[in-house]
PDB file of N, H, CA, C and O in Angstrom:
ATOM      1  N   UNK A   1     -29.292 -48.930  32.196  1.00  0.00           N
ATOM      2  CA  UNK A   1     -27.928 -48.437  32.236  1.00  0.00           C
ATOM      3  C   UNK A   1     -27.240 -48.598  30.884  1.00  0.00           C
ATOM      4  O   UNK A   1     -26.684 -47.647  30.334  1.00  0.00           O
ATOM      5  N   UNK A   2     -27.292 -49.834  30.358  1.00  0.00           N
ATOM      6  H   UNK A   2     -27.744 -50.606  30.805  1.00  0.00           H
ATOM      7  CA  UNK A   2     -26.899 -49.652  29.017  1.00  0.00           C
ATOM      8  C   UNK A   2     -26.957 -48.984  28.008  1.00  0.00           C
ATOM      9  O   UNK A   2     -26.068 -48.558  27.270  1.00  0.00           O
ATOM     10  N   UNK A   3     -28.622 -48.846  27.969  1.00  0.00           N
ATOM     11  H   UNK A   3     -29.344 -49.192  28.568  1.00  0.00           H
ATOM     12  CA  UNK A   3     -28.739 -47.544  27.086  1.00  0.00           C
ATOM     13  C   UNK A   3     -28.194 -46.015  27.103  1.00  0.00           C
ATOM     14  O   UNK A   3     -27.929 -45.293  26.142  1.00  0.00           O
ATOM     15  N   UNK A   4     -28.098 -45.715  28.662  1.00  0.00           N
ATOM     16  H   UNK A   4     -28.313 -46.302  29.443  1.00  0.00           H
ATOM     17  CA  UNK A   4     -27.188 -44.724  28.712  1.00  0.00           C
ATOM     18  C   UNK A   4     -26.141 -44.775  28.140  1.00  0.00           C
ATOM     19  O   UNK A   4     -25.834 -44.152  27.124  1.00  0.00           O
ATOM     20  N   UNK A   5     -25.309 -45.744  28.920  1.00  0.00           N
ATOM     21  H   UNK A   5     -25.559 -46.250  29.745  1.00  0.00           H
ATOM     22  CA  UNK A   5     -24.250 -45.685  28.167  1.00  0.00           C
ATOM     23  C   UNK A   5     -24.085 -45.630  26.967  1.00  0.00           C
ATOM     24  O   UNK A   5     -23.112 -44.986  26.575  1.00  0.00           O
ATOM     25  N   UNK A   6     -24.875 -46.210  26.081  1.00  0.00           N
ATOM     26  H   UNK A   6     -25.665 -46.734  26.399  1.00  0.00           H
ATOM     27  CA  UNK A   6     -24.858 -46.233  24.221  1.00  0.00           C
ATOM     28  C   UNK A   6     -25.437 -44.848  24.209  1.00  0.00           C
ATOM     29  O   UNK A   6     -25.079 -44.132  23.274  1.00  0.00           O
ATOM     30  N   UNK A   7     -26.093 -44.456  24.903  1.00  0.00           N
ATOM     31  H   UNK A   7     -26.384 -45.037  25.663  1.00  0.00           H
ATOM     32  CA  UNK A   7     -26.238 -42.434  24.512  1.00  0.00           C
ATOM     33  C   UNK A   7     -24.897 -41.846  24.439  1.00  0.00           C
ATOM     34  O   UNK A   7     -24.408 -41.178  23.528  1.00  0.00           O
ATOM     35  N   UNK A   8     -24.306 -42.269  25.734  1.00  0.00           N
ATOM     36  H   UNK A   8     -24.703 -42.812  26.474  1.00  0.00           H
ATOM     37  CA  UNK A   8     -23.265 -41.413  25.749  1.00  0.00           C
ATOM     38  C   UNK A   8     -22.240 -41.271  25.003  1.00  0.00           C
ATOM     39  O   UNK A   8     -21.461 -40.335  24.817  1.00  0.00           O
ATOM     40  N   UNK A   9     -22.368 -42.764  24.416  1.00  0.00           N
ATOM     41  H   UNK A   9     -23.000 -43.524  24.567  1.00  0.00           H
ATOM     42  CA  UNK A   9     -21.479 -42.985  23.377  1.00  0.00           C
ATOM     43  C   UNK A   9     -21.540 -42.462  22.296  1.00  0.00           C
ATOM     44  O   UNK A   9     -20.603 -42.104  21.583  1.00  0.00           O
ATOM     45  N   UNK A  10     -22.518 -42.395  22.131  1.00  0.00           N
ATOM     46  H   UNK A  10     -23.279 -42.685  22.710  1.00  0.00           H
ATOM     47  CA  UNK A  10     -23.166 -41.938  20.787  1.00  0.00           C
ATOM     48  C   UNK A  10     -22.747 -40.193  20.714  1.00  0.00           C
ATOM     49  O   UNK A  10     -22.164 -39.618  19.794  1.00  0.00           O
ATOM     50  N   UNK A  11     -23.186 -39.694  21.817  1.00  0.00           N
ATOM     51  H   UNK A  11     -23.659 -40.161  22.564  1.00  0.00           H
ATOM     52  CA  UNK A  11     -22.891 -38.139  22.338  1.00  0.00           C
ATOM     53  C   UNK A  11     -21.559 -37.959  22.208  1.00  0.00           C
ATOM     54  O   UNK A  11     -21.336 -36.814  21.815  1.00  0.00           O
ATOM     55  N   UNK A  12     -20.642 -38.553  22.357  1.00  0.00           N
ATOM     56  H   UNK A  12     -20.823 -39.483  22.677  1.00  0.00           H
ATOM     57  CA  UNK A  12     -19.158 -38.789  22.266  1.00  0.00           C
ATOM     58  C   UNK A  12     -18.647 -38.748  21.464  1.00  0.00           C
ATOM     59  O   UNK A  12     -17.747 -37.931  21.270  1.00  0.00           O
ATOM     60  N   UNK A  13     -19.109 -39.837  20.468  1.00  0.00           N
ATOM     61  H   UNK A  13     -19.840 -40.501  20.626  1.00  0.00           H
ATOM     62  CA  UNK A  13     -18.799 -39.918  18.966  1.00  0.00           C
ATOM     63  C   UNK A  13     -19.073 -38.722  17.963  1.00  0.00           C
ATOM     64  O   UNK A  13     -18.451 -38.524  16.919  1.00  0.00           O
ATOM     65  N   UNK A  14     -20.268 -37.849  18.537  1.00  0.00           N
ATOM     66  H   UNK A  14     -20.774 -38.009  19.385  1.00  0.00           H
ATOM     67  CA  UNK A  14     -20.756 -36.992  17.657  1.00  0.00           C
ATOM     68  C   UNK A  14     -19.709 -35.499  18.240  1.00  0.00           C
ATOM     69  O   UNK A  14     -19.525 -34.519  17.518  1.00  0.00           O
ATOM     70  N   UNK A  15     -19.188 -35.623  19.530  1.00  0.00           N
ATOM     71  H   UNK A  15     -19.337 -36.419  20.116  1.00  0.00           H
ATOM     72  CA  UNK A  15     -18.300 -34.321  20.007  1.00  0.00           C
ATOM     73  C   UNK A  15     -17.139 -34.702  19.376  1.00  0.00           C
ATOM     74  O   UNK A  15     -16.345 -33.774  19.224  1.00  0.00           O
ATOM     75  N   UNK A  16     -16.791 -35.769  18.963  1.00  0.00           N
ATOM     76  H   UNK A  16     -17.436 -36.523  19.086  1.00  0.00           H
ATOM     77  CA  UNK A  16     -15.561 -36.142  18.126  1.00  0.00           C
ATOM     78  C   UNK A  16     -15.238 -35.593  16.782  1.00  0.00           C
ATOM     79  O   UNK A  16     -14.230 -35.079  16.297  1.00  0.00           O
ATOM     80  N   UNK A  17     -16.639 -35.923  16.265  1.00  0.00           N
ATOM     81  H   UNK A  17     -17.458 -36.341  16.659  1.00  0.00           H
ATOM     82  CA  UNK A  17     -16.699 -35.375  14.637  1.00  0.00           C
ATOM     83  C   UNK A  17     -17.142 -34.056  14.252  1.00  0.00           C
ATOM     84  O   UNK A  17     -17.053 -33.394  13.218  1.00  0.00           O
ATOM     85  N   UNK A  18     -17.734 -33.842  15.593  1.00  0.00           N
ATOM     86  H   UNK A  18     -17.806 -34.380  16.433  1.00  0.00           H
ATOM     87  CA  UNK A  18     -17.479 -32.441  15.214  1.00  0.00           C
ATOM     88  C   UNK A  18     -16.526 -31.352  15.979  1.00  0.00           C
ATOM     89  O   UNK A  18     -16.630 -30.128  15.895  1.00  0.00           O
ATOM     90  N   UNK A  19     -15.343 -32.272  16.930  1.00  0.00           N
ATOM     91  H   UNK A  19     -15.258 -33.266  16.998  1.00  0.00           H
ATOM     92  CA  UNK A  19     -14.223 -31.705  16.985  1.00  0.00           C
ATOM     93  C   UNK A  19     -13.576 -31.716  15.662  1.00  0.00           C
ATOM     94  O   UNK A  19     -13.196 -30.614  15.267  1.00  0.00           O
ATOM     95  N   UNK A  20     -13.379 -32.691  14.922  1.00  0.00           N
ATOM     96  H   UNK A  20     -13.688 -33.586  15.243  1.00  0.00           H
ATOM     97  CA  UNK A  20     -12.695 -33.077  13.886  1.00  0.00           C
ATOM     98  C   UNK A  20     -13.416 -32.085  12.874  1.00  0.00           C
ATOM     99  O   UNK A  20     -12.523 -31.398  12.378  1.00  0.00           O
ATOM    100  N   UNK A  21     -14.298 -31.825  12.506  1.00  0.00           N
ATOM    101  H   UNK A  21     -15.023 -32.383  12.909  1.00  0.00           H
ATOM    102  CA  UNK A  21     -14.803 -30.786  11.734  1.00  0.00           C
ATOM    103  C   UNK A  21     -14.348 -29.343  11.687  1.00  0.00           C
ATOM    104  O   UNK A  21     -14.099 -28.682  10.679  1.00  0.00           O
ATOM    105  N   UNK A  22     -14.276 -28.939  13.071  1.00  0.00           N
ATOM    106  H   UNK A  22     -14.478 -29.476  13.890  1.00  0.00           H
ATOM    107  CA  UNK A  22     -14.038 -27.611  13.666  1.00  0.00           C
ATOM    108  C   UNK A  22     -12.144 -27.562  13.118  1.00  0.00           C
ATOM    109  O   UNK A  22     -11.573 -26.662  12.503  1.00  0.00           O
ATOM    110  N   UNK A  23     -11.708 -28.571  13.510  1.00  0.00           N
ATOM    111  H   UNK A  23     -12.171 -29.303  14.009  1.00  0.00           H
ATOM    112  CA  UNK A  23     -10.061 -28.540  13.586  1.00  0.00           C
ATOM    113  C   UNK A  23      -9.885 -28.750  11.642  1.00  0.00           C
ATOM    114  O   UNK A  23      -8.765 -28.474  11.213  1.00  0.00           O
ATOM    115  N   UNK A  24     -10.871 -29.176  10.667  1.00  0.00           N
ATOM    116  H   UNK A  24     -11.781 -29.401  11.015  1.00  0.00           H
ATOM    117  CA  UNK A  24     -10.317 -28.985   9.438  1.00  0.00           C
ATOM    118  C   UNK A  24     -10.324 -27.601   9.358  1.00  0.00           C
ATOM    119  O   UNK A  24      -9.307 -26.977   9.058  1.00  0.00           O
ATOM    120  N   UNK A  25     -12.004 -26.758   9.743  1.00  0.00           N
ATOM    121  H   UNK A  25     -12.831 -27.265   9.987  1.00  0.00           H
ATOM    122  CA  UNK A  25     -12.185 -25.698   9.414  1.00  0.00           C
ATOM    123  C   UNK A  25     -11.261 -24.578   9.760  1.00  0.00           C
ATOM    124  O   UNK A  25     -11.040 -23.695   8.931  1.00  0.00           O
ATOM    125  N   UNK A  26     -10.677 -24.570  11.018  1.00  0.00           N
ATOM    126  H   UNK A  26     -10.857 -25.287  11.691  1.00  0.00           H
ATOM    127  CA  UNK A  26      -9.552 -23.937  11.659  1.00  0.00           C
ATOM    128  C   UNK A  26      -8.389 -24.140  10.253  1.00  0.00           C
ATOM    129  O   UNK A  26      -8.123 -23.231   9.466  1.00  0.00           O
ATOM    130  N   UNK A  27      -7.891 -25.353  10.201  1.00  0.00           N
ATOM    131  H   UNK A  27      -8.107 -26.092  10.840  1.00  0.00           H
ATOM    132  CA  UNK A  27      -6.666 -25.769   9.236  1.00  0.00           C
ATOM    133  C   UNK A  27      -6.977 -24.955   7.897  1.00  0.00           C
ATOM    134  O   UNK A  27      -5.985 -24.521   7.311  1.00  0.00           O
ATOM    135  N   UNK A  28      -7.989 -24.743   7.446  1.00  0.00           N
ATOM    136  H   UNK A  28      -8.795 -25.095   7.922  1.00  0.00           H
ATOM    137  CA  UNK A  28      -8.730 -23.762   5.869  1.00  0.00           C
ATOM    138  C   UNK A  28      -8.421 -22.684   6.185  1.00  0.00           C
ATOM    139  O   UNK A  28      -7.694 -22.011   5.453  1.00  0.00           O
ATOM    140  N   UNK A  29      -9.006 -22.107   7.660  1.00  0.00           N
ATOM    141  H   UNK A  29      -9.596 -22.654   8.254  1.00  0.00           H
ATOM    142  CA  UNK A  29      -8.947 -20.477   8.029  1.00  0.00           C
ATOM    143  C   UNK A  29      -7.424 -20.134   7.743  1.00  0.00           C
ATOM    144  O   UNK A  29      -7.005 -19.286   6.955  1.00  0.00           O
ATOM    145  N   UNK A  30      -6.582 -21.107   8.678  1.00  0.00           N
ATOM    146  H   UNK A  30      -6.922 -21.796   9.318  1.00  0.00           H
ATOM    147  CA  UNK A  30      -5.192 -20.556   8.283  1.00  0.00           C
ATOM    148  C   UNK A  30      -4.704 -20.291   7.165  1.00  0.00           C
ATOM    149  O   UNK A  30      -4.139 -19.256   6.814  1.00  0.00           O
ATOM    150  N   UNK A  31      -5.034 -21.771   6.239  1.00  0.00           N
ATOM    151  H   UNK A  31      -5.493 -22.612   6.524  1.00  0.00           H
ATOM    152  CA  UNK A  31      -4.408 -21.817   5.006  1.00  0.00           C
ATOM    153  C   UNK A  31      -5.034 -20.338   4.460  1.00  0.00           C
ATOM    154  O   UNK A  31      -3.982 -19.869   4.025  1.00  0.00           O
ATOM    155  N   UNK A  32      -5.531 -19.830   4.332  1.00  0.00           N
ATOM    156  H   UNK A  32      -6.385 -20.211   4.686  1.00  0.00           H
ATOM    157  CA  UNK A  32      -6.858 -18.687   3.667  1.00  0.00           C
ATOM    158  C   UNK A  32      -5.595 -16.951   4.107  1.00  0.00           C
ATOM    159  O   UNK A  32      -5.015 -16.019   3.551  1.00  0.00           O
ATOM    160  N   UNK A  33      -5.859 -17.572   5.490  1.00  0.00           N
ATOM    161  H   UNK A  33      -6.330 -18.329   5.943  1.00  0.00           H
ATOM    162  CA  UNK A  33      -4.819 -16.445   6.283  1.00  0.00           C
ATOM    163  C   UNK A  33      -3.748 -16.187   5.821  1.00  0.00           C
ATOM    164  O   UNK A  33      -3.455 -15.007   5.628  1.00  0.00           O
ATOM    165  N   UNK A  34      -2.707 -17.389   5.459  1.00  0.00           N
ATOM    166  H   UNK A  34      -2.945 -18.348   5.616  1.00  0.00           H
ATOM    167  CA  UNK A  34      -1.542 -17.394   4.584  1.00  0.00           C
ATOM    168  C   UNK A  34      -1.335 -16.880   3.263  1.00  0.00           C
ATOM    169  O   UNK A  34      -0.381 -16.214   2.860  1.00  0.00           O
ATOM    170  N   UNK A  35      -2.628 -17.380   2.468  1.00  0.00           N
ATOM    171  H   UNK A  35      -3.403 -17.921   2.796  1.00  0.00           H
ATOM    172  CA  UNK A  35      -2.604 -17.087   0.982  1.00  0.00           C
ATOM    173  C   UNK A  35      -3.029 -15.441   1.217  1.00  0.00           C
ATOM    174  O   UNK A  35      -2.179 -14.732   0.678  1.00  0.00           O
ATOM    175  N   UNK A  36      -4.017 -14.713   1.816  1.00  0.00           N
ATOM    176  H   UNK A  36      -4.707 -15.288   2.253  1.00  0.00           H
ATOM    177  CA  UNK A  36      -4.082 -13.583   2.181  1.00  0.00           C
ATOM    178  C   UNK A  36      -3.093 -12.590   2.338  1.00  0.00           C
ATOM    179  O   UNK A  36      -2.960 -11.438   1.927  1.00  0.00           O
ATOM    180  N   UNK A  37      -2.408 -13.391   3.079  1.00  0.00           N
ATOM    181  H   UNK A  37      -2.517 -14.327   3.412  1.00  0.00           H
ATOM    182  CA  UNK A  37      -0.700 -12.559   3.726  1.00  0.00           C
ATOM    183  C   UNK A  37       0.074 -12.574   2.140  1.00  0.00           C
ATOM    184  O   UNK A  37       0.225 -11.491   1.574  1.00  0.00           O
ATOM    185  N   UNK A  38       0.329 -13.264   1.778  1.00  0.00           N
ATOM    186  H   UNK A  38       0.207 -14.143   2.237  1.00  0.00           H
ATOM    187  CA  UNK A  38       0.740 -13.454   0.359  1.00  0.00           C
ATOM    188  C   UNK A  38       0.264 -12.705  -0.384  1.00  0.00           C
ATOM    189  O   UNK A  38       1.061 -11.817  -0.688  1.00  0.00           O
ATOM    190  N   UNK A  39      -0.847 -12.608  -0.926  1.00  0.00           N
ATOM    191  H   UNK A  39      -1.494 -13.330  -0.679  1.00  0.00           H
ATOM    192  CA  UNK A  39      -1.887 -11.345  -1.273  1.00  0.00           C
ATOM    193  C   UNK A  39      -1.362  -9.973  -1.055  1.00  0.00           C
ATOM    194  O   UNK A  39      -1.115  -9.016  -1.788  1.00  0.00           O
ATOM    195  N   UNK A  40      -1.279 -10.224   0.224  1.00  0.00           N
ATOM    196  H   UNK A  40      -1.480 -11.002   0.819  1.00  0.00           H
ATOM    197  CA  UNK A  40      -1.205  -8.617   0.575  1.00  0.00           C
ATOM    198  C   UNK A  40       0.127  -7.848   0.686  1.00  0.00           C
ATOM    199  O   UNK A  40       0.318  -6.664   0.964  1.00  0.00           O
ATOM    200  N   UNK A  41       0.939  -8.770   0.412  1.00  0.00           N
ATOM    201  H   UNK A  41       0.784  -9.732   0.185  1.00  0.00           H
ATOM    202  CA  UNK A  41       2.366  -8.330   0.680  1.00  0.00           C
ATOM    203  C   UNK A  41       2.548  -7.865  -0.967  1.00  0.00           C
ATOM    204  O   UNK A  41       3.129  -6.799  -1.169  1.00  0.00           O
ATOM    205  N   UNK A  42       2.094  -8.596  -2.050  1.00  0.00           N
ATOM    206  H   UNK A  42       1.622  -9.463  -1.885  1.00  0.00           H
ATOM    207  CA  UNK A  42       2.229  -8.708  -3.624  1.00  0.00           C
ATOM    208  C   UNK A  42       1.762  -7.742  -3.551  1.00  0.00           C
ATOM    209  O   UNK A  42       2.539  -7.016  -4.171  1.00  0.00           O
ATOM    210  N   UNK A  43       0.817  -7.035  -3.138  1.00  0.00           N
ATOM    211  H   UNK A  43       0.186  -7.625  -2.635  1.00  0.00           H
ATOM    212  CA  UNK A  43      -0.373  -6.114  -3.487  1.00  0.00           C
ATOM    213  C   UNK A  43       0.816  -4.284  -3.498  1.00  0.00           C
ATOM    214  O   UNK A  43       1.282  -3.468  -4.293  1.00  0.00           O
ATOM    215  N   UNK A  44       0.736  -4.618  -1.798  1.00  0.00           N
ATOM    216  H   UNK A  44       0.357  -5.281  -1.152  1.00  0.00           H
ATOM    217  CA  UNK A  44       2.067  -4.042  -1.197  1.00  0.00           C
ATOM    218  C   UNK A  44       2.910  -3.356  -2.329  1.00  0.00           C
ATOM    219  O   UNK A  44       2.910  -2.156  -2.604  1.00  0.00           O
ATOM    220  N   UNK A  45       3.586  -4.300  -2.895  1.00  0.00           N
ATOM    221  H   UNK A  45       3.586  -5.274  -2.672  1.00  0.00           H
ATOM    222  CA  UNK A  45       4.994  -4.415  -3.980  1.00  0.00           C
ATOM    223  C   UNK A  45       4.395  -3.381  -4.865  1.00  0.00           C
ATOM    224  O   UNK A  45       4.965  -2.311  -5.079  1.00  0.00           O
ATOM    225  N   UNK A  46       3.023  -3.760  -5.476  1.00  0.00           N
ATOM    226  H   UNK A  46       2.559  -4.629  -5.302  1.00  0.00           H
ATOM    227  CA  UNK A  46       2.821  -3.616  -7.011  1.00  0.00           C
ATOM    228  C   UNK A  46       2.661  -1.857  -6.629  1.00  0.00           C
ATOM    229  O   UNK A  46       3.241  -1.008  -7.306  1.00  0.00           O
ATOM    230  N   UNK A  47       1.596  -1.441  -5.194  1.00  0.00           N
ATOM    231  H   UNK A  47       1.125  -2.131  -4.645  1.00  0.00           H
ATOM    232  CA  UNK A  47       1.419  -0.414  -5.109  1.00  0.00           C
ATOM    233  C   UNK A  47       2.788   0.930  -4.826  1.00  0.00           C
ATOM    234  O   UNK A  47       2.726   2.097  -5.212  1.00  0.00           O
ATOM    235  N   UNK A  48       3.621   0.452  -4.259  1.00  0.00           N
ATOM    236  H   UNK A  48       3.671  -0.496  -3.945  1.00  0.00           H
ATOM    237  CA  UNK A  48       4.722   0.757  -4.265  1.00  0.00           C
ATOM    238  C   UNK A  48       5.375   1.285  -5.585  1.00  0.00           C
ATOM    239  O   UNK A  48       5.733   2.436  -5.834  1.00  0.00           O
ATOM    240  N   UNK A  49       5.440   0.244  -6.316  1.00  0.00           N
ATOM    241  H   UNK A  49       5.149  -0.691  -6.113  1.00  0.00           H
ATOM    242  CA  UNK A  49       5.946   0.463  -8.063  1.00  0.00           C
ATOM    243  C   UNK A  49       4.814   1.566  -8.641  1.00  0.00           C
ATOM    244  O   UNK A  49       5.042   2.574  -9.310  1.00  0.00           O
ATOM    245  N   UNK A  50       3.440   1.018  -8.137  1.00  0.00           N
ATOM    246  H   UNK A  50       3.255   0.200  -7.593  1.00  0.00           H
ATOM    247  CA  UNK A  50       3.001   2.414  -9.310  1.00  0.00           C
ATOM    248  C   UNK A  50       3.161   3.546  -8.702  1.00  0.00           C
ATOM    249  O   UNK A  50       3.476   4.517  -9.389  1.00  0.00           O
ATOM    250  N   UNK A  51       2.927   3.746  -6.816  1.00  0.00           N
ATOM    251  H   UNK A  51       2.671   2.956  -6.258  1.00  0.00           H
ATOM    252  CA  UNK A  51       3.261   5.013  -6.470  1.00  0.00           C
ATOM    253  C   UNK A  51       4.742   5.095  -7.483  1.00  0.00           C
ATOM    254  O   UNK A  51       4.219   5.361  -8.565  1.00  0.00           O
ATOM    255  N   UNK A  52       5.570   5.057  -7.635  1.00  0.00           N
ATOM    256  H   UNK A  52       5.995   4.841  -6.755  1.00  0.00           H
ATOM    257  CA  UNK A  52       6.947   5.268  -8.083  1.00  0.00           C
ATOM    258  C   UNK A  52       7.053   5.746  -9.798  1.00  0.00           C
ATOM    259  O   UNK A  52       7.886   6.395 -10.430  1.00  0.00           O
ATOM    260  N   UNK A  53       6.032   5.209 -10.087  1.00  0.00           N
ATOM    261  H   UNK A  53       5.355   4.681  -9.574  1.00  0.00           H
ATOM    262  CA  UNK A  53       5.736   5.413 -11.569  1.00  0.00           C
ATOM    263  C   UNK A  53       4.970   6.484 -11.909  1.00  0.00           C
ATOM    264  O   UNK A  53       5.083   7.029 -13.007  1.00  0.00           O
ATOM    265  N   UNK A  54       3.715   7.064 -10.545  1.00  0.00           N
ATOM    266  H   UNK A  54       3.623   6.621  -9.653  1.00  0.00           H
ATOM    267  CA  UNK A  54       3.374   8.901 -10.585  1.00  0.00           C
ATOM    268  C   UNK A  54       4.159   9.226 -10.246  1.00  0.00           C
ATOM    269  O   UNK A  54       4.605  10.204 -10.846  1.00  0.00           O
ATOM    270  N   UNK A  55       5.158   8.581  -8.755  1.00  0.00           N
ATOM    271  H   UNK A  55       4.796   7.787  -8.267  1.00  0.00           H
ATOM    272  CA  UNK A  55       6.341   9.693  -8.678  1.00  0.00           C
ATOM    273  C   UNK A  55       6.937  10.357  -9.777  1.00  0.00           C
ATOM    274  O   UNK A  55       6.991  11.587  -9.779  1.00  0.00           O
ATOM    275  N   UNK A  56       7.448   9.601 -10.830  1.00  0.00           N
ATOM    276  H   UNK A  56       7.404   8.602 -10.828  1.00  0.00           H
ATOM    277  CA  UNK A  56       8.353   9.880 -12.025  1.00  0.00           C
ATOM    278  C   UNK A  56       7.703  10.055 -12.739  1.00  0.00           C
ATOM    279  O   UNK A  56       8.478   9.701 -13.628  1.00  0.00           O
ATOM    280  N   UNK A  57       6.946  10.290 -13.202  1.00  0.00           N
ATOM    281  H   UNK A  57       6.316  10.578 -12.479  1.00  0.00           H
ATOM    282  CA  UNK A  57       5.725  11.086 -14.394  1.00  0.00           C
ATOM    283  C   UNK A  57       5.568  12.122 -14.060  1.00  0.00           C
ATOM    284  O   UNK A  57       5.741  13.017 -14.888  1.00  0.00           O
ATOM    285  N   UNK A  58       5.019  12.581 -12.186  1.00  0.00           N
ATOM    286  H   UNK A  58       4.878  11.854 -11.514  1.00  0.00           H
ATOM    287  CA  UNK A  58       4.746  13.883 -11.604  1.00  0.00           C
ATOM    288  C   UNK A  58       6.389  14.730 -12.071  1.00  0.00           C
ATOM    289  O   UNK A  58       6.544  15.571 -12.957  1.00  0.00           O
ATOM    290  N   UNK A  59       7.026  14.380 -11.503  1.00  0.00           N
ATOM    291  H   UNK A  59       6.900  13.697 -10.783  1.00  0.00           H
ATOM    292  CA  UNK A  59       8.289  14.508 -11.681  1.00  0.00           C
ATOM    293  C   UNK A  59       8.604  15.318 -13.444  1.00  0.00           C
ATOM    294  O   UNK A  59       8.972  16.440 -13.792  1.00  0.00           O
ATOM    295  N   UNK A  60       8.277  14.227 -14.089  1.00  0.00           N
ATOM    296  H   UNK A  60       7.978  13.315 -13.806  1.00  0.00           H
ATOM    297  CA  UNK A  60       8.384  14.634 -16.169  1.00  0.00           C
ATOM    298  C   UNK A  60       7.157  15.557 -16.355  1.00  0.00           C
ATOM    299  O   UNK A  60       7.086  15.893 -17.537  1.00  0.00           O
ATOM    300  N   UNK A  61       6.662  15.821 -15.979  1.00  0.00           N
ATOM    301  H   UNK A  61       6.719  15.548 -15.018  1.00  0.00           H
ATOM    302  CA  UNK A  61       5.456  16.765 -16.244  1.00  0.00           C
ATOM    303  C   UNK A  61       6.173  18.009 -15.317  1.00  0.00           C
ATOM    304  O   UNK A  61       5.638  19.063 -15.661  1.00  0.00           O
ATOM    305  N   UNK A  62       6.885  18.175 -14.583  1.00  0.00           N
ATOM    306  H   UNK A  62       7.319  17.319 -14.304  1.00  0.00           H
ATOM    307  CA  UNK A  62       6.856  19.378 -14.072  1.00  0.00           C
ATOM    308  C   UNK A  62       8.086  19.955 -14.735  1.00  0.00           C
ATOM    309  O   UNK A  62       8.322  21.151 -14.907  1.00  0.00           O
ATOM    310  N   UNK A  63       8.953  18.755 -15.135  1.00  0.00           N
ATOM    311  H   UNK A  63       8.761  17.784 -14.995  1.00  0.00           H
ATOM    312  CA  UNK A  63      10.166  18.887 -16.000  1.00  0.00           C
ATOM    313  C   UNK A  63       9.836  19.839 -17.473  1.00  0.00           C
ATOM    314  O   UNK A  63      10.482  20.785 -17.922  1.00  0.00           O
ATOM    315  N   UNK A  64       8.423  19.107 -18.073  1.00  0.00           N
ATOM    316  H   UNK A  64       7.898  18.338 -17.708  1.00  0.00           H
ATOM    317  CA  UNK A  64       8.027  19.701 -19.661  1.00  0.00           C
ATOM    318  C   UNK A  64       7.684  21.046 -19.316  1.00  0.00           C
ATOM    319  O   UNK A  64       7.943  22.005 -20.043  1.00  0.00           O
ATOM    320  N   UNK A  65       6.959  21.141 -17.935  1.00  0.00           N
ATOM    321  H   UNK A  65       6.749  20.362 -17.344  1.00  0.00           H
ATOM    322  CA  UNK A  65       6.685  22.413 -17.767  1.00  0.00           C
ATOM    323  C   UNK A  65       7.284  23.526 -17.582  1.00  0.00           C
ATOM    324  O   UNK A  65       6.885  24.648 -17.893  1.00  0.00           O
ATOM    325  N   UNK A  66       8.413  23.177 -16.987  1.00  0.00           N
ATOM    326  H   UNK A  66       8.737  22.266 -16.734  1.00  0.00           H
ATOM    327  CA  UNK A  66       9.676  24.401 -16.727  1.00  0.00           C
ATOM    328  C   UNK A  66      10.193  24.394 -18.492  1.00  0.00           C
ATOM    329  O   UNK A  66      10.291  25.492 -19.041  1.00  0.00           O
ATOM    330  N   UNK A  67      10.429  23.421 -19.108  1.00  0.00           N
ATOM    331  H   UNK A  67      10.350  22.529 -18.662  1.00  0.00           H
ATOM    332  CA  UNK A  67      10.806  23.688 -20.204  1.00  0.00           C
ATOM    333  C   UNK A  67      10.010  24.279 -20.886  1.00  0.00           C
ATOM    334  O   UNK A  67      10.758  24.772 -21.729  1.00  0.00           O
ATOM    335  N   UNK A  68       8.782  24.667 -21.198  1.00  0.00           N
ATOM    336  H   UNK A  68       8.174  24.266 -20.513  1.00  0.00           H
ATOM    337  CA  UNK A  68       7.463  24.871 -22.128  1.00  0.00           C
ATOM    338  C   UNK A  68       8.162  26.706 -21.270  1.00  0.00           C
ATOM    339  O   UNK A  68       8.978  27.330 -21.948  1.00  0.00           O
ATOM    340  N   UNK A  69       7.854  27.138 -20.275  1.00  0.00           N
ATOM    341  H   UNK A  69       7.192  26.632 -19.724  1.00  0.00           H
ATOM    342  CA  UNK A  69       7.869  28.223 -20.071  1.00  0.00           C
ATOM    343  C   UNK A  69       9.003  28.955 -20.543  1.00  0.00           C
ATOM    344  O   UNK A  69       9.013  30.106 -20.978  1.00  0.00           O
ATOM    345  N   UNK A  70      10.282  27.888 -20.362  1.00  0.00           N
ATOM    346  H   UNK A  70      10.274  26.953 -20.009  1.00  0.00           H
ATOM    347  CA  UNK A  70      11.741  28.661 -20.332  1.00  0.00           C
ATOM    348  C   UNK A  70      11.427  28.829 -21.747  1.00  0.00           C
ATOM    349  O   UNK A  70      11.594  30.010 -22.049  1.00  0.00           O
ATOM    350  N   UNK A  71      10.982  28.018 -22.885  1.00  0.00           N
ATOM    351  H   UNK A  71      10.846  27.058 -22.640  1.00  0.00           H
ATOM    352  CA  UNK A  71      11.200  28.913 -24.278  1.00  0.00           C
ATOM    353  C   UNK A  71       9.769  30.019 -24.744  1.00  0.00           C
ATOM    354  O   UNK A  71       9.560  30.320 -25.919  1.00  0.00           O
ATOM    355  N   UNK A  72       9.081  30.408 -23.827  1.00  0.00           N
ATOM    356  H   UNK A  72       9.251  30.164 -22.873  1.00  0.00           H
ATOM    357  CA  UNK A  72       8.083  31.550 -24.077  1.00  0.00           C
ATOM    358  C   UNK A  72       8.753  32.374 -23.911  1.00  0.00           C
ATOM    359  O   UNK A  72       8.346  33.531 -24.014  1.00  0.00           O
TER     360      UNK A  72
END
C-alpha cells in the first residue's frame, strides 16, 4: 500500500508540473496574442497612411495630366 501511495504521489506531483507548465505556456500565448494585436493595429495605421499617400499622388498625376493636355 505504501508504495502505491508514493506512485500516486509521485503521479500527482508530475500532473502538477505539468499543470504549471501548461499555465506558463498559456500566459506566453497571450502575451504573443497582445503584442500581435499591437502589431496589427500599427500595421493597420501605417497601411491606411500609404493607401492615402496613392490616394494623393493618384490624385497629382491625374491633376499633371489634365494640365499636360489643356496646353496641347
Amino acid at each position: 500500500m505504501a508504495g502505491a501511495a508514493a506512485e500516486l504521489e509521485e503521479r500527482l506531483a508530475g500532473a502538477d508540473r505539468e499543470a504549471r507548465r501548461l499555465q506558463a505556456e498559456i500566459s506566453n500565448a497571450n502575451l504573443q496574442v497582445e503584442a500581435f494585436g499591437g502589431q496589427r493595429g500599427q500595421l493597420a495605421l501605417e497601411f491606411e497612411t500609404v493607401t492615402q499617400r496613392v490616394a494623393g499622388i493618384t490624385e497629382e498625376i491625374s491633376q499633371l495630366r489634365r494640365l499636360i493636355e489643356a496646353k496641347r
